[in-house]
C-alpha atoms as an extended CHARMM CRD file, in Angstrom:
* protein
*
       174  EXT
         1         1  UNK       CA             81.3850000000      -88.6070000000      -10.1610000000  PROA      1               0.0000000000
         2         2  UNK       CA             83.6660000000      -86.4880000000       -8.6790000000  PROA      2               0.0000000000
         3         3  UNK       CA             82.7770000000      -85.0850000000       -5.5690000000  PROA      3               0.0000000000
         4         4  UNK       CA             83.2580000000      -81.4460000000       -6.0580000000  PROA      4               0.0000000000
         5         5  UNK       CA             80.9050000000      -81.8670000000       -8.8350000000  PROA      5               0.0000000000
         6         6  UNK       CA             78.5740000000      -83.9080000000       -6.6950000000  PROA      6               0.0000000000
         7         7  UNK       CA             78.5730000000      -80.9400000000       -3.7970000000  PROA      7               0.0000000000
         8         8  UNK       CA             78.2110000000      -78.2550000000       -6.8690000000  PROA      8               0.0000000000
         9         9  UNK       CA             74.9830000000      -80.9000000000       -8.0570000000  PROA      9               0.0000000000
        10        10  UNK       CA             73.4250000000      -80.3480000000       -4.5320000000  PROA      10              0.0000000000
        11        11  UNK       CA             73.9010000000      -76.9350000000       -4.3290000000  PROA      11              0.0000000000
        12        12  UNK       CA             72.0610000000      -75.6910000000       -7.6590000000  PROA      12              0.0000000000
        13        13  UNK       CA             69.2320000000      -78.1110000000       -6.7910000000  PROA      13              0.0000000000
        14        14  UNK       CA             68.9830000000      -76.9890000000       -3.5760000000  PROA      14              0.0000000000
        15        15  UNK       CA             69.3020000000      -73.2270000000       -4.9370000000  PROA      15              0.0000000000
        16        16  UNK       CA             66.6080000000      -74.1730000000       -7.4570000000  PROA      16              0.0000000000
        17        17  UNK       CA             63.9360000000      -75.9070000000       -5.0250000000  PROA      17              0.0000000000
        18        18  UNK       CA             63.8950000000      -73.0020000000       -3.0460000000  PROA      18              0.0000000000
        19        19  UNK       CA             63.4290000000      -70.4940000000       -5.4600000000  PROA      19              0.0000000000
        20        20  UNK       CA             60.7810000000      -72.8750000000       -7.0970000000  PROA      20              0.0000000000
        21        21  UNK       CA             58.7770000000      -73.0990000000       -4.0880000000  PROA      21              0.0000000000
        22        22  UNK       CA             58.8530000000      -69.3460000000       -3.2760000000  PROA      22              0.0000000000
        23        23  UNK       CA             57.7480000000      -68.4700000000       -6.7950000000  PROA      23              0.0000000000
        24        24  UNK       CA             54.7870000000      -71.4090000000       -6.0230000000  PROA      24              0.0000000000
        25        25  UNK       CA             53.9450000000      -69.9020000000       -2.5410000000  PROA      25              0.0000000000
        26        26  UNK       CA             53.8930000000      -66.4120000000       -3.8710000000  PROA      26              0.0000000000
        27        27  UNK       CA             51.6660000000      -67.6440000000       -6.6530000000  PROA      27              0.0000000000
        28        28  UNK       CA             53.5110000000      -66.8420000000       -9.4730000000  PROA      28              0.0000000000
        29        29  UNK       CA             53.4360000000      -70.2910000000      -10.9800000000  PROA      29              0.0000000000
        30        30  UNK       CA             49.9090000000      -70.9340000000      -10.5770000000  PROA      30              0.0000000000
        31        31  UNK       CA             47.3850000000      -69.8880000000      -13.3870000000  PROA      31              0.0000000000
        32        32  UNK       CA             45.9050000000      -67.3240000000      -11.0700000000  PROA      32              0.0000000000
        33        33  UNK       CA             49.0630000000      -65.0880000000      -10.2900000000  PROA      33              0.0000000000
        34        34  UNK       CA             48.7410000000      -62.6040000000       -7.6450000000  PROA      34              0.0000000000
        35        35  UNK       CA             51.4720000000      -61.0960000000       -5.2570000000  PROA      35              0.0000000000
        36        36  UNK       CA             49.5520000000      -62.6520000000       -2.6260000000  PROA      36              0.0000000000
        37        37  UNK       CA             49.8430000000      -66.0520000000       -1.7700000000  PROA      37              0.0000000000
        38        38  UNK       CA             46.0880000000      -68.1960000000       -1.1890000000  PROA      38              0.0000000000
        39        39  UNK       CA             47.3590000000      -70.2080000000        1.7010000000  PROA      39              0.0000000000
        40        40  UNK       CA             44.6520000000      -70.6020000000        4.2450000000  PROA      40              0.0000000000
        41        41  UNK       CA             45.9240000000      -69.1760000000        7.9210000000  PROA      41              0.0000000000
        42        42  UNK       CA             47.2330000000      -65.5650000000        8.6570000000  PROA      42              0.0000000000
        43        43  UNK       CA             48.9900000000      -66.4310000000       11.1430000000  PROA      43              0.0000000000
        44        44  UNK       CA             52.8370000000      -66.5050000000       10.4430000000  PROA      44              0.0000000000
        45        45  UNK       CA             54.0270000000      -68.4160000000       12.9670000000  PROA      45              0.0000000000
        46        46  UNK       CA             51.8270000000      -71.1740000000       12.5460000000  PROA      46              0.0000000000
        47        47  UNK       CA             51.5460000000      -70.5970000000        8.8460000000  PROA      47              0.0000000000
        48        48  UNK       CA             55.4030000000      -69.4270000000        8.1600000000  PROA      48              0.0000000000
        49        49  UNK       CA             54.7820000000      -69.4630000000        4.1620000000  PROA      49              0.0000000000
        50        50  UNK       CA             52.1350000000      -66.4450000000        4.2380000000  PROA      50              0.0000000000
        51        51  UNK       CA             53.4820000000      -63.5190000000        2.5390000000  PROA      51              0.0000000000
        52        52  UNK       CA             49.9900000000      -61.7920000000        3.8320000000  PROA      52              0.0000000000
        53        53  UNK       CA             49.8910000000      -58.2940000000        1.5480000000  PROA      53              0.0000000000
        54        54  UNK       CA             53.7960000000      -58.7750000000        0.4670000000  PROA      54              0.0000000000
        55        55  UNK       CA             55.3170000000      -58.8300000000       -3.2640000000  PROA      55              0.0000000000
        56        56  UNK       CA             58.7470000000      -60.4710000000       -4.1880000000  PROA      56              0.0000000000
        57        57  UNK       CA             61.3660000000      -59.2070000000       -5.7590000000  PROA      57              0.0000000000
        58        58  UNK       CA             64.0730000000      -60.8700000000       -7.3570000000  PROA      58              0.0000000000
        59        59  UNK       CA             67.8040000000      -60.0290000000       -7.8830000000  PROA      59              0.0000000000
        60        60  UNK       CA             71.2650000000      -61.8070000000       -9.0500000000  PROA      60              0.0000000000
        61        61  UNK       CA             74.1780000000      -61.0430000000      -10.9460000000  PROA      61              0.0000000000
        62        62  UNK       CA             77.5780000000      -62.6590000000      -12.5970000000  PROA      62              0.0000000000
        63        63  UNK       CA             80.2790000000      -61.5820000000      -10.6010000000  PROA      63              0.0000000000
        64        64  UNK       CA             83.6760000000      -62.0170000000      -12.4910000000  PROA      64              0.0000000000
        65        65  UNK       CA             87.2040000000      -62.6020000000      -10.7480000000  PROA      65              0.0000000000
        66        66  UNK       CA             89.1160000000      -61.8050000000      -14.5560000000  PROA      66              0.0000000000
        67        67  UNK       CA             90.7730000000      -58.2090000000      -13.3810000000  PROA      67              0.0000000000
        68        68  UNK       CA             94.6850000000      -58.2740000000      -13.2830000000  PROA      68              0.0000000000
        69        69  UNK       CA             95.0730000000      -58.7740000000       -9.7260000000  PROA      69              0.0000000000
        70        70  UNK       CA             92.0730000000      -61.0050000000       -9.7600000000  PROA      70              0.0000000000
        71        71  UNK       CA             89.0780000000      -58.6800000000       -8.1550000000  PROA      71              0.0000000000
        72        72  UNK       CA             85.9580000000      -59.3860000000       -8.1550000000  PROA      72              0.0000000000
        73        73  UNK       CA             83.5490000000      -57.2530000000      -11.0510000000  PROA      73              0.0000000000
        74        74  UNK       CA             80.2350000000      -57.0370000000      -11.8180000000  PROA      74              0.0000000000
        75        75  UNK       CA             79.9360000000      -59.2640000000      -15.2580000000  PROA      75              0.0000000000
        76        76  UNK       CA             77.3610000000      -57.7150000000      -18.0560000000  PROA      76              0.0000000000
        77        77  UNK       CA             76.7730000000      -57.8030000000      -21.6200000000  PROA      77              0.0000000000
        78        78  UNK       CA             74.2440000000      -58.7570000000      -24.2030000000  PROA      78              0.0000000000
        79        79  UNK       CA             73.8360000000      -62.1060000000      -22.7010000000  PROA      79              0.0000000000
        80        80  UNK       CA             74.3530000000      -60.9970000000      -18.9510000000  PROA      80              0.0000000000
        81        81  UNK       CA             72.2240000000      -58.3610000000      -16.5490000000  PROA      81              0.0000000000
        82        82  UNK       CA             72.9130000000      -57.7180000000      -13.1360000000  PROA      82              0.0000000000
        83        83  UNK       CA             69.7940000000      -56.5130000000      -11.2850000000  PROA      83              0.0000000000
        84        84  UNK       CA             69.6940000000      -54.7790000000       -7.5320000000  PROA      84              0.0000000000
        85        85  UNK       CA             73.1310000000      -54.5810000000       -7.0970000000  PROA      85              0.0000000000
        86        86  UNK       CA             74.9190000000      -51.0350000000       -5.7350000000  PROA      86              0.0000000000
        87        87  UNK       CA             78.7170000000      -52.5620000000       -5.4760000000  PROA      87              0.0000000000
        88        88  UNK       CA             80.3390000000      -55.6050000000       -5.3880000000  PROA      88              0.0000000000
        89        89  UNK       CA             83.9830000000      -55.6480000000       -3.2450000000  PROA      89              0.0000000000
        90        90  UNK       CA             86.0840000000      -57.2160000000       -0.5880000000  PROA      90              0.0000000000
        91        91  UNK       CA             85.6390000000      -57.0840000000        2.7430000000  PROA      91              0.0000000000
        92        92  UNK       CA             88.3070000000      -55.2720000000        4.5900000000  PROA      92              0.0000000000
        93        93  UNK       CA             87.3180000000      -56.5050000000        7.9510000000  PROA      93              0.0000000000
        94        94  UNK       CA             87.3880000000      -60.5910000000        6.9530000000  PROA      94              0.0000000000
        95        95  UNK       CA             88.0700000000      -60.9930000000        3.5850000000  PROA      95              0.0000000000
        96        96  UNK       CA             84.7380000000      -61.9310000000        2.0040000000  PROA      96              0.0000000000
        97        97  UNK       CA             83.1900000000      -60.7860000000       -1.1270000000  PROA      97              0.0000000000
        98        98  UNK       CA             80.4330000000      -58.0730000000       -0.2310000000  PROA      98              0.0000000000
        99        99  UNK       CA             77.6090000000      -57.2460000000       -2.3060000000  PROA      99              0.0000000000
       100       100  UNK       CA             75.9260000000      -53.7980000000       -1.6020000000  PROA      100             0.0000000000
       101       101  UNK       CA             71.8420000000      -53.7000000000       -2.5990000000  PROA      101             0.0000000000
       102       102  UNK       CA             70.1550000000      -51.0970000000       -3.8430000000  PROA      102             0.0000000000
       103       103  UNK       CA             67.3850000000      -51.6330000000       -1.0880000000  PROA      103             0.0000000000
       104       104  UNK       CA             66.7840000000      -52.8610000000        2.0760000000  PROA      104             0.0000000000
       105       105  UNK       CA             64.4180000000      -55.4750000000        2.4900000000  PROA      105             0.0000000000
       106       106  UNK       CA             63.4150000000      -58.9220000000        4.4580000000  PROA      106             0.0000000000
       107       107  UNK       CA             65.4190000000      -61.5350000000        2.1310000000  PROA      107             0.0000000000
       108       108  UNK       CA             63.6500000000      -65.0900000000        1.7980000000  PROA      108             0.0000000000
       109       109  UNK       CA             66.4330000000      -67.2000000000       -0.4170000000  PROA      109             0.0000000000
       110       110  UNK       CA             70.2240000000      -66.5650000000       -1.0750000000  PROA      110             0.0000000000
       111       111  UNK       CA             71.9130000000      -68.2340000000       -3.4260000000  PROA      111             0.0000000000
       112       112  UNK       CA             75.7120000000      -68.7480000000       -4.7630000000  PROA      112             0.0000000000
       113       113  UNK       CA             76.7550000000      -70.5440000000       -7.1240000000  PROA      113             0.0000000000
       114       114  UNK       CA             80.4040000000      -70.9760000000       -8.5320000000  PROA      114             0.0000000000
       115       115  UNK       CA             80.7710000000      -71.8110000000      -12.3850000000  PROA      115             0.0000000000
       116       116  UNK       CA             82.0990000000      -75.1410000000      -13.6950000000  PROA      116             0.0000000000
       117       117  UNK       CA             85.7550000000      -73.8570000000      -13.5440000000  PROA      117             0.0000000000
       118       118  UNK       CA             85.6650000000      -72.5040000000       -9.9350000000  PROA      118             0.0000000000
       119       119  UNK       CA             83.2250000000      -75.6210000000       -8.6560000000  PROA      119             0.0000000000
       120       120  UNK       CA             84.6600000000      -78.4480000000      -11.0870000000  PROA      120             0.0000000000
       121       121  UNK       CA             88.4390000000      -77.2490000000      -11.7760000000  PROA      121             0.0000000000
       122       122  UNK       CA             89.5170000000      -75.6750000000       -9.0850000000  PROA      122             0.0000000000
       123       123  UNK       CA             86.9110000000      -77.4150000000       -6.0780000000  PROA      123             0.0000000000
       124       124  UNK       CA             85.4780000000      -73.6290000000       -5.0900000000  PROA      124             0.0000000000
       125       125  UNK       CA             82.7400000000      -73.5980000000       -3.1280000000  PROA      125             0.0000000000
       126       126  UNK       CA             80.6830000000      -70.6970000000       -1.9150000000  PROA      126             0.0000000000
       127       127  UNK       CA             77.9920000000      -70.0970000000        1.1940000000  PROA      127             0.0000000000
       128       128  UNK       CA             76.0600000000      -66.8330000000        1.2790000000  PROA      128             0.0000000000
       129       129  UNK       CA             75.3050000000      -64.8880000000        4.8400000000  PROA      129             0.0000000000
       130       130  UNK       CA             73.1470000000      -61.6060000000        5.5560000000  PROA      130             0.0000000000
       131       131  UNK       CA             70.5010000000      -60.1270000000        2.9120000000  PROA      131             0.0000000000
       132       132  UNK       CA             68.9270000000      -57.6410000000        4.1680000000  PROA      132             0.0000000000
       133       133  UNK       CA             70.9800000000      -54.2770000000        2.7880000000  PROA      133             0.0000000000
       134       134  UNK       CA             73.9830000000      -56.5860000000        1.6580000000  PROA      134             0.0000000000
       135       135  UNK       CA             75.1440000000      -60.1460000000        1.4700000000  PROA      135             0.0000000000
       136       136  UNK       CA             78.5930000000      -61.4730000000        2.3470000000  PROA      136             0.0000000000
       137       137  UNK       CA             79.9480000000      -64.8270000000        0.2350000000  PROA      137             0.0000000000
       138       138  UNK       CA             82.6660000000      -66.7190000000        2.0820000000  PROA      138             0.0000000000
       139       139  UNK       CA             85.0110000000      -68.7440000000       -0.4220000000  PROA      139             0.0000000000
       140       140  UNK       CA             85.7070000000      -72.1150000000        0.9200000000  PROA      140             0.0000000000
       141       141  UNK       CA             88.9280000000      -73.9930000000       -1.0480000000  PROA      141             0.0000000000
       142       142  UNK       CA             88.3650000000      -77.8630000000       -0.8270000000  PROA      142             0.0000000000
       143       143  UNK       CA             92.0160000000      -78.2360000000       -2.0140000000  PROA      143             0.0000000000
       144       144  UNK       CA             93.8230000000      -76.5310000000        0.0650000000  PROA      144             0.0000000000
       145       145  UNK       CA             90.9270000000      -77.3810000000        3.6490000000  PROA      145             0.0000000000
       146       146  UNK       CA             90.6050000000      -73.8330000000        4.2510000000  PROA      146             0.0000000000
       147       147  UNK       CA             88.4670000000      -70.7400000000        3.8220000000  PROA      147             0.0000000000
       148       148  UNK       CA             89.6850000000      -68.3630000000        1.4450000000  PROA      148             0.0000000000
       149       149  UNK       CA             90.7270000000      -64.1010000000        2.3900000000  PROA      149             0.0000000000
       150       150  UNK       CA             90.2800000000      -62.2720000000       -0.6890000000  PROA      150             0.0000000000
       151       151  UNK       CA             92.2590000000      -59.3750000000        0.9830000000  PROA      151             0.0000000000
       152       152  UNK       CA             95.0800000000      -62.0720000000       -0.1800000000  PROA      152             0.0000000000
       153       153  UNK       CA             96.7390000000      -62.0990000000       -3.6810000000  PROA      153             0.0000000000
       154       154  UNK       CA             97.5100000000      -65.3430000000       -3.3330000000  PROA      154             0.0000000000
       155       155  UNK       CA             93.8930000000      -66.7620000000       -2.4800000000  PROA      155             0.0000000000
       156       156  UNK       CA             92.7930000000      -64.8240000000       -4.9790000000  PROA      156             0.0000000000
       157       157  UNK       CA             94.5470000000      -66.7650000000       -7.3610000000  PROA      157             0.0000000000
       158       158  UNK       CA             92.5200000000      -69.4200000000       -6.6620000000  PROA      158             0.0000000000
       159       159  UNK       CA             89.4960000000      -68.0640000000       -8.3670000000  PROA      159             0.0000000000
       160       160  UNK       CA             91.2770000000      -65.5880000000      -10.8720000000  PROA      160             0.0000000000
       161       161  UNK       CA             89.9680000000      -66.7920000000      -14.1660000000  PROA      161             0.0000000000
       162       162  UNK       CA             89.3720000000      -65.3090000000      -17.7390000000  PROA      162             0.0000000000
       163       163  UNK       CA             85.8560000000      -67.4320000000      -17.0930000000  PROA      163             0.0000000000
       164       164  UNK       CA             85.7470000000      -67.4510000000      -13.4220000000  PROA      164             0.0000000000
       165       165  UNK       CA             82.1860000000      -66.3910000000      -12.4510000000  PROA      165             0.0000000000
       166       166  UNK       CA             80.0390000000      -66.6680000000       -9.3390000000  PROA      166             0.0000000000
       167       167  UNK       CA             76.5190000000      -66.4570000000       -9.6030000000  PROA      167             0.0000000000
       168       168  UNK       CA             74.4710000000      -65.5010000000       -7.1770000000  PROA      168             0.0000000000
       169       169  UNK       CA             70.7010000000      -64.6970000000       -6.6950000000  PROA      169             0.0000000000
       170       170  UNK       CA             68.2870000000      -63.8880000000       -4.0770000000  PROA      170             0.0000000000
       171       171  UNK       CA             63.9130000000      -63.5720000000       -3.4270000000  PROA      171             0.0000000000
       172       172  UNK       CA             63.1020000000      -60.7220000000       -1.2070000000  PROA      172             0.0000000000
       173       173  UNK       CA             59.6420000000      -59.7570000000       -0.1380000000  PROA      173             0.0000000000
       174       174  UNK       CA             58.9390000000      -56.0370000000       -0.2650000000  PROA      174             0.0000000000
């Protein structure tokens, strides 16, 4: 297996797991759902999983790099929904893409996930930072060795696609 691919594997299971186990500490995957986890302890440092009186809430979006000079977009349609997003652009002050909630709250999980033609073609890969009011995904090119600046046409290039797409997600408790 290639090792992109291998490195894209380990990222949507990690991803996964730790949405899984949030939805199973917050009780949503138990037959008794409640917004409040039944962990015994109320203590948080000793029992970090307690939510205590706290819901979840639970955004992502397809973000599209298909615009002529390859820009990032929010991607909808019939088979697409972007939830708790403000704006989606690029960072002026280091190049990143920035994502502007609708809210600010705690964040729990961030996820980012590049598609099979940034991951597999084109050996993308993509680490989320921040959460609270915004998150900031740094592009990382395994091609060229080097962290991409989207302020740059030419790094851009690397993820301009007709069906370029990052996906990214995040569990927040409110």
């Amino acid at each position: 297996m290639h090792p992109t691919l291998r490195r894209t594997g380990l990222v949507l299971v990690t991803a996964l797991s730790v949405m899984l186990a949030t939805l199973w500490v917050s009780g949503t995957l138990s037959p008794a759902s409640s917004t409040t986890p039944s962990i015994a302890g109320t203590d948080p440092v000793t029992n970090p999983a307690r939510l205590g009186n706290e819901s979840l809430s639970f955004g992502g979006c397809a973000v599209r790099f298909d615009t002529k000079d390859g820009s990032p977009r929010i991607h909808t349609n019939s088979s697409h929904y972007c939830v708790g997003v403000r704006e989606i652009y690029i960072s002026q002050a280091n190049g990143r893409l920035s994502v502007r909630l609708v809210d600010r709250q705690p964040v729990i999980a961030l996820s980012a996930v590049p598609d099979e033609t940034l991951a597999g073609a084109r050996g993308i890969m993509v680490g989320p930072s921040g959460g609270t009011s915004g998150i900031e995904y740094q592009f990382y090119d395994t091609k060229l060795g080097r962290p991409l600046d989207l302020r740059k046409l030419a790094d851009r290039k690397r993820i301009k696609g007709s069906t370029s797409n990052l996906w990214i997600s995040w569990v927040r408790a409110v």
